[in-house]
Each structure stands twice: as C-alpha cells, then as structure tokens.
C-alpha positions in Angstrom: 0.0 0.0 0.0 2.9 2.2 1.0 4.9 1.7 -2.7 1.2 2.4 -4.0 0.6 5.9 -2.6 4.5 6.9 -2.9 3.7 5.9 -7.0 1.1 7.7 -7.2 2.5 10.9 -5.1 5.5 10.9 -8.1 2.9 11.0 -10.5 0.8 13.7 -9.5 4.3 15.5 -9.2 5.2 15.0 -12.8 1.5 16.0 -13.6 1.3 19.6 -11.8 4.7 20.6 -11.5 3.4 24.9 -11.0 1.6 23.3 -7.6 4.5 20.8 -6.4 7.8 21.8 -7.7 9.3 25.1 -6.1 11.5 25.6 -8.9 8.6 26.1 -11.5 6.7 27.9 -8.8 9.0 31.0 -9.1 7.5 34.0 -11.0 10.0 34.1 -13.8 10.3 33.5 -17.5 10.8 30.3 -18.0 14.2 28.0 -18.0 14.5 27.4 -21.6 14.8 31.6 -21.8 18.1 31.1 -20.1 19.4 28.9 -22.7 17.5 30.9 -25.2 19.4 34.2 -23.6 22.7 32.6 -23.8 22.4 31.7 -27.4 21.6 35.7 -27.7 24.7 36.4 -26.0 27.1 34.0 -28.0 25.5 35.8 -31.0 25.7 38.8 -30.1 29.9 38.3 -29.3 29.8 37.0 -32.5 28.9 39.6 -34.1 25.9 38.0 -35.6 23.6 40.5 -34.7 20.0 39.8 -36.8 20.7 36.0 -35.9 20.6 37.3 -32.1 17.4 39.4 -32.6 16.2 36.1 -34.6 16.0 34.3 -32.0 13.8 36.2 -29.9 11.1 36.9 -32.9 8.1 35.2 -31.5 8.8 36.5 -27.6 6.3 39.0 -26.7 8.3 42.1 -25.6 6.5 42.0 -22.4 7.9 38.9 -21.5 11.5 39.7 -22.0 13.7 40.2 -18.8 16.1 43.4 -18.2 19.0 41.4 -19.4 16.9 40.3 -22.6 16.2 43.7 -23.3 19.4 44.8 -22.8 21.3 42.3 -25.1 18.8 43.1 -28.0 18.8 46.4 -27.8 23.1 46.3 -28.3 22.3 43.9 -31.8 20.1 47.1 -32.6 22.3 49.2 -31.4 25.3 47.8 -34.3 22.8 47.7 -36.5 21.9 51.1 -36.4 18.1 50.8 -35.5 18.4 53.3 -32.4 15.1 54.0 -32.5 13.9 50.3 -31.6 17.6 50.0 -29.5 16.4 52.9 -27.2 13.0 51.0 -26.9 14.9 48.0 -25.6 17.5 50.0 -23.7 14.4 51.5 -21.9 12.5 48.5 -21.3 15.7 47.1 -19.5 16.0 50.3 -17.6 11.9 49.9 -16.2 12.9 46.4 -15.0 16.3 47.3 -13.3 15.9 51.0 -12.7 19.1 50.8 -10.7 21.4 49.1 -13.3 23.5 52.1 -13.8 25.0 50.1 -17.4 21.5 49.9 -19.0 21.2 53.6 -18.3 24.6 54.4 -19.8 23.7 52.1 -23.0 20.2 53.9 -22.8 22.3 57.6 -22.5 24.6 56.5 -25.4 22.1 55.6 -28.2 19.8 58.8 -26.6 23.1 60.9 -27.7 23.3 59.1 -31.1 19.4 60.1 -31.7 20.5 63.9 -31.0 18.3 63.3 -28.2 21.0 65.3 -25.9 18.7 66.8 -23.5 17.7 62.8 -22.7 20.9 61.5 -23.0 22.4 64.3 -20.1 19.6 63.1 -17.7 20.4 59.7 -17.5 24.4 60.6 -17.2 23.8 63.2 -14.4 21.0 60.3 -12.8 24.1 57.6 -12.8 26.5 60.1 -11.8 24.0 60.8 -8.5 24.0 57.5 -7.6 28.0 57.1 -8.4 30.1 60.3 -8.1 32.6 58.5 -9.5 31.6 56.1 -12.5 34.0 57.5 -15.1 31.9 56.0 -18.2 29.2 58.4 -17.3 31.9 61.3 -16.5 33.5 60.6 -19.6 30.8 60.4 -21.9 28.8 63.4 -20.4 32.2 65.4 -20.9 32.3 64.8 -24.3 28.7 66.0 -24.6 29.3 68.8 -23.3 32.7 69.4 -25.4 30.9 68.7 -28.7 28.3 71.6 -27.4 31.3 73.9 -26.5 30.2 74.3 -23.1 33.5 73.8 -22.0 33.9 75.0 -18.8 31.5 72.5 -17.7 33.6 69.9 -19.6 36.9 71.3 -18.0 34.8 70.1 -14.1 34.0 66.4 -15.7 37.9 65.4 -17.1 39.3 67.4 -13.9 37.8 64.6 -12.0 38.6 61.9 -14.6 42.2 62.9 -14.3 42.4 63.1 -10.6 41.2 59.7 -10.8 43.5 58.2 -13.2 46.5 59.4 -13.7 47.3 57.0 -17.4 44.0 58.6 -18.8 45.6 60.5 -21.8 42.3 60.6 -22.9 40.8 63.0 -20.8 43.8 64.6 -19.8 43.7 65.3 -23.8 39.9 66.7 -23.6 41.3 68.7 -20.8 43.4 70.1 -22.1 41.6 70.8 -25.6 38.7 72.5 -23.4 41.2 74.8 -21.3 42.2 76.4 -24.7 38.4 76.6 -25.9 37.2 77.9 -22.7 36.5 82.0 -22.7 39.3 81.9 -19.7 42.6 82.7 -20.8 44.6 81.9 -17.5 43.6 78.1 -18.5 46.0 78.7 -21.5 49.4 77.3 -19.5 47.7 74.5 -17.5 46.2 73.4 -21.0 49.3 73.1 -22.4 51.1 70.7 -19.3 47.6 68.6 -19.4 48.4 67.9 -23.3 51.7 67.2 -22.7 50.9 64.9 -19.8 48.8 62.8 -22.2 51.8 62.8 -24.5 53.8 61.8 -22.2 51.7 58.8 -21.2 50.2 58.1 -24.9 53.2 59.0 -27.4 50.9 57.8 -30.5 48.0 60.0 -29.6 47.8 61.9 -32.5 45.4 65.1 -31.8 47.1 65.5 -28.2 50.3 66.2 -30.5 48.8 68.1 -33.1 46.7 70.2 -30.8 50.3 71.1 -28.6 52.1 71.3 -31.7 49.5 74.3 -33.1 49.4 76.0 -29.6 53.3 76.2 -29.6 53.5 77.5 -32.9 51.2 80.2 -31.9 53.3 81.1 -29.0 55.9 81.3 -31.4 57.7 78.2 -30.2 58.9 76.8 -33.2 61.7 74.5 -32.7 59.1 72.9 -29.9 56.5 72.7 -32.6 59.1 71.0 -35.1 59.8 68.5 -32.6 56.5 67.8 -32.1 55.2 67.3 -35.9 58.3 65.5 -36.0 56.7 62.9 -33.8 53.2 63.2 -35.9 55.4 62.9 -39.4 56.9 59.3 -37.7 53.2 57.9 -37.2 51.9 59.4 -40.3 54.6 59.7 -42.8 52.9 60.6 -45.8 50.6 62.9 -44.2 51.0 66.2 -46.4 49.5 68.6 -44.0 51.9 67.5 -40.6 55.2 68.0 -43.3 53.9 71.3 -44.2 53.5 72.5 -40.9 57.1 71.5 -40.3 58.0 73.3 -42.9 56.1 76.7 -41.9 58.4 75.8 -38.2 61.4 75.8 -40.1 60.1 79.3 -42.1 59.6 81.0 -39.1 63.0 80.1 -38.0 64.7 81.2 -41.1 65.8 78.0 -42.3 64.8 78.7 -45.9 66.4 76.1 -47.9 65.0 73.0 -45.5 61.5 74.7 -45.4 61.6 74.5 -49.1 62.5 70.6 -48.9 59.6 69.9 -46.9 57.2 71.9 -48.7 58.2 70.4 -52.2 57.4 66.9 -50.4 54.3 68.2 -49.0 53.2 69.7 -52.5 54.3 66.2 -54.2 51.9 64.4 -51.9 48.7 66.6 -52.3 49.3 68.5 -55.5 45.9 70.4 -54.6 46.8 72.6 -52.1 47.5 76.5 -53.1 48.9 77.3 -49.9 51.9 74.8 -49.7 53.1 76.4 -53.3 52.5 79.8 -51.7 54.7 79.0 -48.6 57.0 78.0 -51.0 57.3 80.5 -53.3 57.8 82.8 -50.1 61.0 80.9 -48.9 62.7 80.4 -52.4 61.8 84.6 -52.7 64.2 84.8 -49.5 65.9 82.5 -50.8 66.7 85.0 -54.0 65.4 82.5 -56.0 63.0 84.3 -58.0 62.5 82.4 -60.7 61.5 79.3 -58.6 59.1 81.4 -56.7 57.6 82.4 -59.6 56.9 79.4 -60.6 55.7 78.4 -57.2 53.0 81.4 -56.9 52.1 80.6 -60.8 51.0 77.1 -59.2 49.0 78.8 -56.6 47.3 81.1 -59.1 46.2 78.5 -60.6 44.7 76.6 -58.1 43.1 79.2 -55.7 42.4 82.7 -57.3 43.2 84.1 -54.1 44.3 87.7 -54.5 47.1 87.4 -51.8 48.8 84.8 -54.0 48.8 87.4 -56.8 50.1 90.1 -55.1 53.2 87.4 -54.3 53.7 86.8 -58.1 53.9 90.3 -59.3 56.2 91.0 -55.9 58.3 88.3 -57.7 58.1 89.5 -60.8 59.0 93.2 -60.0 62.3 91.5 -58.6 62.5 89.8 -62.0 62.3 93.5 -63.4 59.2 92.4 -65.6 57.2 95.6 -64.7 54.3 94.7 -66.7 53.9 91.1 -65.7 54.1 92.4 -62.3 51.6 94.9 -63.0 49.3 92.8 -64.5 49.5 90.3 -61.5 49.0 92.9 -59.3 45.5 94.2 -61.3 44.4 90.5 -61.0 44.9 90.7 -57.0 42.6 93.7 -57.1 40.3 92.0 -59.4 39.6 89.2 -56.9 40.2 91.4 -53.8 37.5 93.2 -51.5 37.3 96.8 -51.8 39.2 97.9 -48.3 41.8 95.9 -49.5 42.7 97.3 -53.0 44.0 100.6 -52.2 47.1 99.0 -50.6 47.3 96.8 -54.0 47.4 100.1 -55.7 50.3 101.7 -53.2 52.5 99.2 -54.6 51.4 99.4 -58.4 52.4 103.1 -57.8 55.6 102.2 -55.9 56.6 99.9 -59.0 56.0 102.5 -61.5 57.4 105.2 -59.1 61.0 103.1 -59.0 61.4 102.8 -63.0 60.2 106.4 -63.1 57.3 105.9 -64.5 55.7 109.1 -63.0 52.2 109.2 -65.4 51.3 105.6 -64.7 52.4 105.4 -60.8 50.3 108.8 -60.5 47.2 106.9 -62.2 48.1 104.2 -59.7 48.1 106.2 -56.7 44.8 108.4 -57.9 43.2 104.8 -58.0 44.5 103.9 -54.3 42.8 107.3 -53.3 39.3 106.0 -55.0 39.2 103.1 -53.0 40.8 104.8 -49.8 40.7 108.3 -49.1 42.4 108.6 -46.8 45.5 106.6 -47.8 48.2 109.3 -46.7 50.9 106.4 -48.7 49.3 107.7 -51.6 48.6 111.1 -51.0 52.0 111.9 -50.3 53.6 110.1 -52.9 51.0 111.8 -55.4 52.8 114.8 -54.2 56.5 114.0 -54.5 55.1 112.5 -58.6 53.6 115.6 -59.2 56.5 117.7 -58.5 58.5 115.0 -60.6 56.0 116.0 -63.1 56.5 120.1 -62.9 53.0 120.2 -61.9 53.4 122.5 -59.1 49.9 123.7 -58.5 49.0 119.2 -58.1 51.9 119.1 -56.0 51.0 121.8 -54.0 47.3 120.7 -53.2 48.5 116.8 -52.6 51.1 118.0 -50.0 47.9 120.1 -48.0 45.8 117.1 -48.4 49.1 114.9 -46.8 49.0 117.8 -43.6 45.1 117.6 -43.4 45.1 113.7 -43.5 47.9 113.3 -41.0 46.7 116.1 -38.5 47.5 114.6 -34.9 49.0 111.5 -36.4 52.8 111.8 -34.4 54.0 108.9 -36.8 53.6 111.2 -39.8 55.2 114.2 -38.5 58.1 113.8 -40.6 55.9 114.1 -43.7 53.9 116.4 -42.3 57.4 119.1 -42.0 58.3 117.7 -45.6 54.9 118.4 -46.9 55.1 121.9 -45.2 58.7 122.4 -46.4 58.0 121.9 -50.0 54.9 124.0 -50.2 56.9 126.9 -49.0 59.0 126.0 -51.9 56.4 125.3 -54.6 54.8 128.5 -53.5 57.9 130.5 -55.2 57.7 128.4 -58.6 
C-alpha cells in the first residue's frame, strides 16, 4: 500500500509541476529563456547581430527580462536601429531602474538620436548614484565638449584625471577644453595637461597636433618642429603634418630646409595653393626668383586668391618684368574686397614710381585714393610724382591734403614738416 501511494505521489508530481515543484513555482520567465538568452549572448559576441534578434522573434516584448532587453537592444544598437535600440534599452532600464550600465547604453544611443537633453539626464541620474563612475563622467564630458560648453567639460575630465592618472584621454579633452574655454589663465595648465597625455600616450595623434598648433602660436617653433616630428613618424605621408614643419622651419629662417619639406608636402597633395604659396615665399628669401615664380604661378592657378597674386607680381617686379608684375598685381585687385585694394594700388604706384614711370604710378596712386581716401601712402607720394611731373599747382594741393590727412598722427610728423617744407617752396615756382 505504502509503494502504492509513494507511486502515485510521483505521478501527481510530474503531472502539476506549478503546484509541487518550487523551482517552477518561481514567477519568472521560463528555463528554456536562459538557454535561449545565452544563445543571444554568444551571438551577439559574435557579431551576428540579426541571428541574435532572430531568435527572440516570437517572444512577446512583455515577456522579455532586463537582461533580454538589454542584449537586444546592443544587436540594434550595431545595427543602427536606435530607434527600436532605445526601446529596448528603456525597457531594461523599467525592470532594473538601478542598473547604472543599462542607463549608460540607454544615454549613449539617446546621444546618437540627438536626443541630448535625454541622453544628459540619464548621465547626471548615474553620476548621483555614483560620483565616480568614469563612463558616465566621460561620456557626459564629451557632450558637453561637442556643445562647446567647455567649462563644464573642464569640471567632468578634472575629476577623470584626478582619478586616473594614465587617462591620456581625458587629460587630452582637458586640455583641448582649457584652450576653448572663454578663460585665458587656462592657457598654460592646457598646455602641461596635453603634454601629460603625450607623455603617457606617445601615439595619440590630436594631443600632438593640438600642442604642436598652440606652440607655434606662442611662437615656439623649434618645440613645434619636434612635435610634428613625432606626428610625421606615425603618419609619414601625411601632407598637412610636413607642411606644418615646414612653416616651423620658415619661421626660423631655415629657408632652404622649409623649401625641402614643402616640395614633399606639395608632391603628396598637389591640390593645395597654400603649400606652393609658402614655398614661393621661402625660395623669394631665398633670392630664387624664378622658382618662386613658378611656385606662386602654381598657386594662381589653383586658388584665385588675390594674396597669391600680389606674391607673383612682388616676384616679378624683382625679376624687373614691370608689366607682368603689373598685370598680376590688377588681378589681385580683381579678386580682392574693396578695403583691400587701395594697398594693391600703393604698390602698383611704388613699381612704377621706381622705373620712373611718373604718369602711370600717378594713375596708380589716384586709383588707391578711389578706394581709400584717406591713404596718406598715396597722397603723399602723389605729391613728391607731381612735382617730378613740374605740376606744381597738383603738387601743392597733394602736400595740404598729406597735412590735413595726418593732423594729430605723431607717426607722420616727418611728412607732415616735408609736406610743409615743400609748399613753402612750390609757392615761389
């Protein structure tokens, strides 16, 4: 009777296992879903991303767990569905509202949406709970770096950097946001903050190139050198770090090695007016005019900027070819904004002035005075041509016009004694 009821007890076991058996009591999904999960997982690792959503295709979302949500929503995630990715992210976030990594992922993809508003909530709500989670520091300082609201940056990688000393990463963003920042006593801490990351990270491209540009516009140049030295040997065809060297070695005089690095900078992005204008510059210093001639003819041709004309017909009046000098200098002011022609003009005038060409460096000069009035280059020069010219009543009214225009000028008191002096003089002609 005994081995009867004990039977029959098994059976009834077997039969209603939500009533008998405590493990199927529990209010959970059921046990395949953790096999089911762990396929996900292995999936997802794999990279297999739609074979990991696959899987859960006839599981009502309801019925997912946090974990399930969370795992489906990173396969969305590298597939670029955000949208449904921050549907899953936020499901998981409901069921484990303090799982600070599901409200990271959830912050992340809300940033990726341009949701930023969102995506800063959830940071600052991990951040509350952990002062010192350095995901959610890191990731809400770059936020606020890309919205150039650096100084709030500068509080986030302070902390990140306190904390780890081998971050050259935000010791980097530091840095970067002490130089944006609208305070300029950040400008020498920036700098040691960039060289720390450097120091611990000696392949970090934009932690060099960032130091390199603020020493070259301290004027440090041999420190700048060194340092696109160091971005040339990680990058050596990279046209735009060799250049830069190049400008270093220009601003140090070293004329003849600028133009080496400039000619290898041009031969690896042909495209670019300003490497041919640097280099027309050093071979002019270099007395090499015909060179730079050919150099600024490159330029020309690639940007019609009017600076790069004015540099060919500089070159070209050191070539003594007046009119090809001239004529590039007519082209500057042909591609040149108004405020800016009248200097183009001085120099016309100064060309033709030299070679004593008196009528065409007067036209020159009259032209300067269109553009600017008050050009006292011109008007006094006008002055000395008309004279040159036996026009003594011109000359006379351009050397009053000199006085008038330099009134309470102390840099032009010489001219204004000259201009004095020599209407005394005309005066008796």
């Amino acid at each position: 009777m005994k081995k009867y009821l004990l039977s029959m007890l098994i059976l009834i076991m077997f039969l209603t296992p939500a009533v008998f058996n405590p493990m199927f009591a529990q209010p959970v999904r059921p046990a395949s879903n953790d096999s089911l999960l762990s396929v996900c997982k292995l999936k997802y690792n794999e990279g297999s991303y739609r074979e990991s959503l696959a899987l859960y295709s006839s599981v009502p979302s309801e019925k997912l767990s946090s974990e399930e949500s969370f795992y489906l929503g990173l396969s969305c995630n590298n597939l670029r569905d955000l949208y449904k990715a921050s549907q899953y992210f936020r499901k998981a976030v409901e069921l484990a509202p303090g799982h600070n990594g599901y409200k990271i992922q959830l912050a992340r993809t809300l940033s990726q949406m341009g949701r930023i508003n969102e995506a800063v909530q959830n940071y600052n709500a991990v951040i509350e709970r952990d002062s010192n989670n350095v995901t959610a520091l890191s990731d809400l300082g770059m936020i606020y770096f890309e919205m150039r609201e650096y100084q709030k940056a500068v509080i986030l990688y302070k902390k990140l950097v306190l904390m780890n000393d081998d971050d050259f990463l935000s010791s980097y963003y530091l840095g970067s946001s002490m130089l944006l920042s609208a305070d300029p006593g950040n400008a020498e801490t920036a700098l040691k903050h960039l060289e720390h990351s450097i120091a611990v990270n000696q392949e970090y491209l934009p932690a060099i190139t960032l130091l390199a540009a603020s020493k070259f516009n301290l004027q440090k140049y041999y420190e700048a050198n060194a340092l696109y030295g160091m971005a040339i040997k990680l990058q050596p065809k990279n046209a735009e770090f060799i250049f830069k060297s190049g400008k270093c070695l220009e601003r140090l005089k070293f004329f003849a090695e600028s133009s080496l690095l400039y000619n290898k900078a041009a031969a690896l992005d042909s495209n670019q007016a300003d490497y041919y204008d640097h280099l027309g510059f050093v071979y002019f210093n270099m007395g090499k005019y015909d060179s730079a001639a050919a150099a600024y003819r490159k330029a020309v041709s690639i940007d019609d900027n009017p600076v790069y004309f004015t540099n060919l017909g500089f070159t070209y009046a050191k070539m003594d070819s007046v009119e090809r000098s001239v004529e590039s200098f007519e082209k500057a002011v042909s591609h040149m904004q108004a405020d800016k022609i009248s200097t183009v003009y001085n120099q016309i005038g100064a060309l033709h002035y030299s070679r004593k060409n008196y009528k065409d460096a007067a036209s020159a000069y009259e032209k300067a005075l269109i553009y600017y009035p008050e050009n006292i280059d011109a008007q006094f020069y006008l002055g000395m041509i008309q004279e040159k010219m036996m026009d003594w009543k011109k000359a006379r009214e351009a050397y009053r016009k000199v006085i008038r225009l330099a009134e309470g000028d102390s840099t032009q008191q010489e001219r204004i004694d000259y201009s004095k002096k020599k209407i005394a003089e005309l005066k008796k002609k």
